[in-house]
Every structure is written in C-alpha cells, then in structure tokens.
N, C-alpha and C positions, 0 to 999 in steps of 0.2 A: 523655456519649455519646448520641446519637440516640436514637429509634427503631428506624430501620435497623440499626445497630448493633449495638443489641441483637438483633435478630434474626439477623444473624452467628455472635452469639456464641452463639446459642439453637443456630444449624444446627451449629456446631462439634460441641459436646457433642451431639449427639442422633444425628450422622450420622459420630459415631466419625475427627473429621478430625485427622490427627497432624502433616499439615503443610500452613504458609500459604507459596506464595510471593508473594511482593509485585512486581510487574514495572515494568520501565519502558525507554524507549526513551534509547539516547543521540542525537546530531544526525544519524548517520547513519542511523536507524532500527535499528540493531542491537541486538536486542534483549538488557537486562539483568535479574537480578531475585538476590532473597533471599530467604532460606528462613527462617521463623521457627515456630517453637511455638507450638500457641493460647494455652499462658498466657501469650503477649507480645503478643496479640493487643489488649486495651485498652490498651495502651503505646502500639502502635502508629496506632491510630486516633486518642487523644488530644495524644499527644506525636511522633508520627513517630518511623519509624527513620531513625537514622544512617546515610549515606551518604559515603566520601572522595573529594568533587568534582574535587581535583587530579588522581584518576587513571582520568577517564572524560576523554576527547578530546571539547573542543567545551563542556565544564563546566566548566573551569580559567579562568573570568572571571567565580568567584565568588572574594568576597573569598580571597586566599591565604591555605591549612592552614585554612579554617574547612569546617566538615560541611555537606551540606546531607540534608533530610526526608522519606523517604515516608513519604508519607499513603495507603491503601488508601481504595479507592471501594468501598463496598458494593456498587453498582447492576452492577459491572463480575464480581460471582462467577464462576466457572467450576469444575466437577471437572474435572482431569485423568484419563478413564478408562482410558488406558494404565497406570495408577499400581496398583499391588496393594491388592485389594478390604479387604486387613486392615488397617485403616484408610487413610482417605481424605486423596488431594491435593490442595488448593483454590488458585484463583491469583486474583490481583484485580490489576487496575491502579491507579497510584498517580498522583495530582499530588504534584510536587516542589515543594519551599519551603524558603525561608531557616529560619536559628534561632528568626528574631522571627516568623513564623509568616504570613510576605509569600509570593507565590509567586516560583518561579524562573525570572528572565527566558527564560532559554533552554531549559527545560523544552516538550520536544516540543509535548506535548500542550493544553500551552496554546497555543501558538501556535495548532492547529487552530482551540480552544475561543473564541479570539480571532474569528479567521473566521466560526466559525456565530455566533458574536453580531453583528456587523456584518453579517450575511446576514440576521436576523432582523430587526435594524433598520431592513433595507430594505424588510421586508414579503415576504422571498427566503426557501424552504425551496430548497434544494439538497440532492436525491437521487445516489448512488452505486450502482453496480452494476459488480463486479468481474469479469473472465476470466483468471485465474492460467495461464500454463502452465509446464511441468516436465518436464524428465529424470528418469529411471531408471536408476542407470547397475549394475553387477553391480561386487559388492564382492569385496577379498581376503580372504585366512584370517584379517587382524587387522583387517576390519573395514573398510578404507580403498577409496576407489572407483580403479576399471580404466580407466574411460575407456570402459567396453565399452557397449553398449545393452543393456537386459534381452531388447528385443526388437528386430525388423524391419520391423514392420508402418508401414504409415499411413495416411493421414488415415482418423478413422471405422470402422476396420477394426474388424473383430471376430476376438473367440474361437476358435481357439487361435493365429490370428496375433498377435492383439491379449494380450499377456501380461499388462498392468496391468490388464486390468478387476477381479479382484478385488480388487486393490490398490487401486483406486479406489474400488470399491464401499465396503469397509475406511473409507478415509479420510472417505466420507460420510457413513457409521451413526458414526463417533468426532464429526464435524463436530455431528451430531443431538444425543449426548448431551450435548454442550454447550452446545445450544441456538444452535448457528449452521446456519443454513439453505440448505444448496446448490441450487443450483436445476437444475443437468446437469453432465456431465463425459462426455466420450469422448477417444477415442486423436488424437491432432494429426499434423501432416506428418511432419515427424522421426521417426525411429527410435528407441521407447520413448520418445515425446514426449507428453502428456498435457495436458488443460485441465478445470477444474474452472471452473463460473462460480455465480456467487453473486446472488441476488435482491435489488433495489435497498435501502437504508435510507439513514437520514441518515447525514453525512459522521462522526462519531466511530465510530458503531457500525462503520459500513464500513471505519474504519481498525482498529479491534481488533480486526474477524473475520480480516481481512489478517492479523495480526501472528496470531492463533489459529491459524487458518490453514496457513501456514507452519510453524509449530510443531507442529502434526498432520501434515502430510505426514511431514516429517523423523523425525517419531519411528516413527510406520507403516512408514516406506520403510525406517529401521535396523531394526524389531521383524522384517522379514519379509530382512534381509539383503541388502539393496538402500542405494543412496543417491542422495537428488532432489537435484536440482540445478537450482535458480532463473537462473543466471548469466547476460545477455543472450546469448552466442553459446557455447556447451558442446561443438558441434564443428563447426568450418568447414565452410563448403559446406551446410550443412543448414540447415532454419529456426531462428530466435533465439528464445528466450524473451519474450515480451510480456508486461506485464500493461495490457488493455484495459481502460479504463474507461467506463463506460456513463452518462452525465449524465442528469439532468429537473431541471427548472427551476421553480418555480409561484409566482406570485406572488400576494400578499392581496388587489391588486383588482383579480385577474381579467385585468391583461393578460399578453400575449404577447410573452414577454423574453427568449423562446431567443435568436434569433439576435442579438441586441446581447449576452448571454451570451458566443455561442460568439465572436463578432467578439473581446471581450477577450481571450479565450484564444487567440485567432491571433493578437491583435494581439503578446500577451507571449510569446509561444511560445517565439521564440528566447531569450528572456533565461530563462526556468525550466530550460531543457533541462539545463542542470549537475545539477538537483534529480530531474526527472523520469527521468534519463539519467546517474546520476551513479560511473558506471564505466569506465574504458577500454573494457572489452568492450561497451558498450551501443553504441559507435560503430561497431561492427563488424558488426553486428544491423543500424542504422538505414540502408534504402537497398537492403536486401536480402531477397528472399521475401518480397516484399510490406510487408517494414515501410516506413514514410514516409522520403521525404527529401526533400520540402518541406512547406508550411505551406500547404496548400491543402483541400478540404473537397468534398463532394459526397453525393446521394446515394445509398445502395447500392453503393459502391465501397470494396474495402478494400484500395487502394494509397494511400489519404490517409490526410493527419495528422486528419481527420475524417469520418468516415463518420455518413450522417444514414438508420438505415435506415425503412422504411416504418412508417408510427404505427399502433400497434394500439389499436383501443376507443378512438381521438382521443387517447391519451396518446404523446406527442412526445417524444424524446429522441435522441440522438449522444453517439456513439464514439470516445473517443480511442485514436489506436492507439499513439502514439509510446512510451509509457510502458515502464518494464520492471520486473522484480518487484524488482530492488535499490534501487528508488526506495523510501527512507521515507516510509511512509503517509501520517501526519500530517502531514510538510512538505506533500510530493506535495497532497494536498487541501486543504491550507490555501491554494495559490499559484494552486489554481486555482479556487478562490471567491473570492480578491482579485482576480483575473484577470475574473470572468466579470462582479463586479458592477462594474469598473474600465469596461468595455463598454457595461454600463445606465445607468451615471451618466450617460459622455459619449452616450448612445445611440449608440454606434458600429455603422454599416453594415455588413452583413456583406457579405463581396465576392463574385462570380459562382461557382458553381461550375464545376471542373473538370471535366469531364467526361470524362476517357480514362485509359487504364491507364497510370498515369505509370510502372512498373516497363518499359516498352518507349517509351515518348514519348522521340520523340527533340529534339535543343537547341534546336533551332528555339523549341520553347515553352517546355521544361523554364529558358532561361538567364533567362528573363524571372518566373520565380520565386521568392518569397522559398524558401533552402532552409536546414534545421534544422543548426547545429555540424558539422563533419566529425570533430574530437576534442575528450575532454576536455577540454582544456587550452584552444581556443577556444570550450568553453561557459564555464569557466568563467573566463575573462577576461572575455568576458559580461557573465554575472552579476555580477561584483566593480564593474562598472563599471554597474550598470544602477542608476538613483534607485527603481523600482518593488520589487525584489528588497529594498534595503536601507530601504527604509518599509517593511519585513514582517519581514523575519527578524534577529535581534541580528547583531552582530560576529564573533561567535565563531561564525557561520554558515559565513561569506565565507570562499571558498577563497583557498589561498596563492598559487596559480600567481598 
C-alpha cells in the first residue's frame, strides 16, 4: 500500500467511518458504486473489488462471465454529510481494471484521463467551469414527484416567491463540506427552475464535482421532500435544463489557442451532439428559450452554441450552451479536449461571428447555417458514422440506431 493509503486507512479508524462506497460511472454517466467495510478496505486498494461486467450496459465487451476491478483513488475522498454523524460515510472514486491488473478499455474515466494526457502533451491545461440547472418538483405521500413546481417564481426572483433559496443555500454549505466549491446559484426562468454554477478546475476534478454534485442536489431535494430533476425539458413550453460550460485554454508557450480551440469544437459539434445531447428530451430543449440550434459563436450572446463573454483581469474564456445535464461528464469533456486540440493541430480558423438573436433571425440567414441534430436518432447516426467519435471512444460506445 502507498503512503496515501495509509493515510485512508489512518482517517478510517480515527474519524469513526463505518462505511466506504467506492463509485464509478457506466458509459452513460450513470452513476454506480458499492458499499464495503473498512476492514475490506486494504483488499480493496490492493486487490480491487469484484465487479459483474456482463451486467452494466456498455461493460459487456470484457471478456464474457469474467469480473472486472475497482480500485479506490485516495486523492478522490469525500464524507457524505447527509449520512448520520454515528459513524461516518466516505465515497471515493475508482479506476476500473481487468483481473491482470490492465485497465478497462471502456472505463469512463479513463477516457477523460486519456484526454488530459494528450492535452498535456501539447503544452494545453484546459480549464472547466460548470452551470447545472434544475427543477423542484412537489412530491407525493410515497415520495414519487407531481409534476407540480415547488414554486412560481422566475428568473432571479427572490424570497418568498423565490421557494428554493434555502434549499439552495442547503445544497451549497453540503457542496462546502465536501470540499467542492460553488461559486453562485439563484432561481432561473422556469417555474422552481434553479442554477448552481461552479468555479473553473481542471477537466477530472470538474467531472466528479458534476457527478458530487448531482448526488447532493438529489439527496437535499428528497431530505426536504422535494424531487430535482435534471432532464433536458421537465415541462413543455418552459425553459429546458442546460448544463453550460465555461472553457479557458492556456498554453506553455504563452500563445493564444482559444479560437483555433474553440474552431475544433465547432468544427466537431455536430458529430458529439449524441454524447453532449444524448436523450430524446435534449432535442426538445435544443432551439428553444434560447438554447442553440446552430453551430455558430459570438460575443455576449446567449442564443449561440458559443458565447464568448467579456475577459475579466485578461483571462479569456467561452461558453458552451448546447450541453445538458444528462450528458456523462467524463465523455462530455473528454470529446471536447480532443475536439479543441483537433482545432490547434490543424490551426483551424475560427469563422465570423454571428451577431443577432438567432431565437427570431429569420431563413434568410438562419438556412445558410450549419445547424446542431433535430433528434436523437440523427445525432447519433452521426456519430456511429463519424472516424473522429470512433478514434476516441471504444465500440461499446457507439449507438445502435
């Protein structure tokens, strides 16, 4: 065992913790995990636990009936402070690996891990900064949601129209003790529509405060008898859930690789959208209350699939809006760091911006734009078919359709 390790094993015993669960993501980002005993705990760092691959979706192209391994990450600890104080819950994330102690092709997280190393090699840190939004919906007597709003208010509103603020507040101080850092949150357009946004880090950290994240809302929003709901469009005619992401780019010698960056990521746009978009419901979102429905960029506008807004202190950065919160993290920013240095290689041009409210621009301009999937099913014929998607992501990626 490590070091490290040891010092887990130290916090265990000292901080009274009665259970580990070990987490990890399947191909869709949904998240999975298991609950073990600290005395399984050096088992598990040394030997991994057993996992049955055949019965996670998107795993089943590891050898047939063979197991595959988490392994806990130290560096990735967490308390669960929702958990009862009489002894404590701890979760760590895991890399997945073969028996012989290889990793797992199709293991989320490496894919990302694959990314930041290739972004490194180019002398590229690539920054994340996340905007979650979410419902509130009013639950029944067993627990199960209405459909109803908790509340009426919108955009910004405040107290006592505004119902979720303390539910929000809630979800920031649980956010704190686990050492993720929210940066703001107030009430969004929607009715008991919410947005929590998050201070930039590098691309892994920013995918497991997501995946935290998430798992805070949800358990907050049941503790107080409520249920969030992430789903791109939760009820017609209102705004859709987004999850915006916020890029910076920097490179080791000092040049200026935004826009050959962001030009990749328009260039790929349409072939990710199954990944970044990969729900019926996102299609029904995209095109609507301002979400994009082309592949155009500008700055200070947020009816594009990129918004560049004003540099603060000279540090530069853009917004992608397309995005929605059922997008898997890990893919999600794995495709768009292959995406953005795919831009720097070829030095690809970034193209003029648009400059008008494309939510009213009428055909005249709008037909002469590349524009994002209308449905699932033509992203991801897409993607099935795109050589960039399939240099990145295994087999067992690639949708059926």
């Amino acid at each position: 065992m490590t070091a490290t390790q040891h010092e887990i094993m130290d916090y265990v015993e000292q901080e009274d913790v009665r259970f580990i669960r070990l987490v990890f993501c399947d191909i869709h980002g949904k998240q999975k995990n298991i609950a073990i005993m600290p005395d399984e705990l050096p088992r598990a760092f040394d030997e991994g636990m057993a996992i049955d691959a055949s019965a996670i979706e998107g795993f089943d192209d590891a050898e047939e009936g063979k197991d595959l391994f988490l392994f806990p990450i130290p560096s990735t600890l967490s308390v669960l402070p929702w958990r009862s104080i009489n002894g404590k819950v701890i979760r760590m994330f895991c890399n997945i690996k073969h028996s012989d102690g290889t990793p797992f092709e199709s293991d989320p997280r490496l894919i990302l891990k694959k990314a930041v190393e290739r972004a490194e090699k180019k002398g590229l840190t690539v920054l994340f900064g996340t905007k979650f939004e979410f419902y509130l919906f009013k639950t029944d007597e067993m627990g199960e949601p209405t459909g109803v709003p908790f509340d009426g208010a919108g955009y910004m509103d405040v107290a006592p129209e505004d119902k979720g603020e303390n539910l929000r507040r809630e979800i920031c101080m649980t956010l704190t003790e686990m050492g993720i850092r929210p940066e703001s949150s107030h009430h969004e357009e929607g009715p008991s529509q919410n947005e929590i946004d998050f201070k930039y880090s590098e691309a892994m950290t920013a995918a497991e405060n997501a995946l935290n994240f998430i798992t805070v809302v949800k358990a907050v929003a049941s503790r107080n008898g409520l249920y969030a709901d992430f789903s791109p469009k939760p009820i017609p005619g209102e705004s859709g859930n987004g999850l915006h992401i916020n890029i910076s780019v920097k490179s080791k010698d000092g040049s200026d690789c935004m826009d050959a960056f962001m030009a990749g990521i328009m260039a790929h746009a349409v072939e990710m959208t199954a990944f970044l978009n990969p729900v019926e419901g996102s299609y029904a979102r995209l095109g609507e209350k301002r979400a994009p429905k082309y592949v155009t960029w500008a700055p200070e506008n947020r009816s594009q699939f990129i918004r560049v807004p004003a540099p603060k202190n000279g540090n530069k950065r853009f917004e992608m809006r397309s995005p929605d919160p059922m997008m898997s993290p890990y893919i999600g920013l794995a495709l768009l760091i292959h995406a953005g240095i795919d831009g720097v290689e070829k030095n690809m041009t970034l193209c003029e911006p648009v400059r008008v409210n494309l939510t009213t621009a009428g055909a005249e301009l709008t037909d002469k734009l590349v524009r994002l999937p209308e449905s699932l099913e033509e992203a991801q014929k897409i993607a099935k078919e795109s050589d960039f998607i399939k240099s990145i992501l295994p087999a067992s990626y690639m949708p059926e359709r």
